[in-house]
C-alpha positions as CSV (number, residue, x, y, z in Angstrom):
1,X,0.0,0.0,0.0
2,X,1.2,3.6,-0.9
3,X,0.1,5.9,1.8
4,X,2.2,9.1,0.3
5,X,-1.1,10.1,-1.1
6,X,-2.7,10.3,1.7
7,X,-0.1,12.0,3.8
8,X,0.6,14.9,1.0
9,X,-3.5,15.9,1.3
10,X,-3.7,15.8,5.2
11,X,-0.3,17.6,5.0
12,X,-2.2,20.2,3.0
13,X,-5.5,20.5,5.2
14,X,-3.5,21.2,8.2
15,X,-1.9,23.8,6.6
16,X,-4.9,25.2,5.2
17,X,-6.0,25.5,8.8
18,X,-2.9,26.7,10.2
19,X,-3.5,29.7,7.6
20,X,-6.8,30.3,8.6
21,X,-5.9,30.9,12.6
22,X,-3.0,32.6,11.8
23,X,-4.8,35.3,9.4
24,X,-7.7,35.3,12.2
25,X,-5.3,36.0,14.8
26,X,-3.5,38.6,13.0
27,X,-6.9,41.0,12.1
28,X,-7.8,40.2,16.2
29,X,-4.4,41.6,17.1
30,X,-4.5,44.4,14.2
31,X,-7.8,45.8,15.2
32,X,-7.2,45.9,19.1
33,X,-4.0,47.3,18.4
34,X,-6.3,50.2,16.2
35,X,-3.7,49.4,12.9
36,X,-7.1,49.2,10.7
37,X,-8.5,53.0,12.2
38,X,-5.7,55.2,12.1
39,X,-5.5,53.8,8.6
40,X,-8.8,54.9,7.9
41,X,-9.9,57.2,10.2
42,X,-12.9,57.5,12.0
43,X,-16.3,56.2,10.4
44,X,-14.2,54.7,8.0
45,X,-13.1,57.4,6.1
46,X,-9.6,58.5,4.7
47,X,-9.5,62.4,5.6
48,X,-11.9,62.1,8.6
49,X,-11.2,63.3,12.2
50,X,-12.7,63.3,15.8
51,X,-13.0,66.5,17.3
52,X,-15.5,68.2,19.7
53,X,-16.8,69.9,16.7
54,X,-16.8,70.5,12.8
55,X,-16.8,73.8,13.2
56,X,-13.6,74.1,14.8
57,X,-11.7,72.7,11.5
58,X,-10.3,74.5,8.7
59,X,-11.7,74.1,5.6
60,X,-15.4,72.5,4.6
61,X,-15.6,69.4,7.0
62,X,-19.3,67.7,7.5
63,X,-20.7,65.6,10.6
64,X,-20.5,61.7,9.9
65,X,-21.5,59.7,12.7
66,X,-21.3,61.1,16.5
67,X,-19.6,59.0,19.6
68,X,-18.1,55.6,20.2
69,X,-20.5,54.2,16.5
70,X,-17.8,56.6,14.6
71,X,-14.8,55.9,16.4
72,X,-14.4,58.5,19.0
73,X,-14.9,59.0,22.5
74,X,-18.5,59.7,23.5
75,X,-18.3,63.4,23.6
76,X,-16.8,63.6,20.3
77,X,-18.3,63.9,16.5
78,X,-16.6,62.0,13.6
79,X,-16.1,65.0,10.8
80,X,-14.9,63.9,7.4
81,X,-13.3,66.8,4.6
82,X,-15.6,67.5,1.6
83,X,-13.5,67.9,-1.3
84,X,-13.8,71.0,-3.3
């Protein structure tokens, strides 16, 4: 009996596995380390800041999401640049 068939696809199903925790573990650790929000900014937009207000900013800045659903602390408004 030849078993080197048998060993090359369990070979490959671990490894397939191995990948899959390591990628999971690697977006866990990226996202509580904040990697994927100062990339992005708050709300998920690139030229986007939390401040107290929009107001406050130079240049034409509009109100995206407000408190901890945009990325900021709770007293703070998530404000992302309007091009033009």
């Amino acid at each position: 009996m030849n078993k080197k068939g048998d060993l090359s696809v369990n070979v490959i199903v671990v490894a397939a596995i191995a990948l899959l925790v390591l990628v999971i573990l690697a977006y866990l650790v990226a996202s509580k380390l904040g990697w994927f929000a100062k990339a992005t900014g708050c709300g998920g937009a690139t030229e986007s800041i939390c401040v107290t207000s929009c107001d406050e900013l130079d240049g034409t800045y509009r109100q995206i999401a407000s408190g901890t659903d945009a990325g900021c602390s709770a007293d703070m408004v998530c404000c992302v640049k309007v091009p033009g």
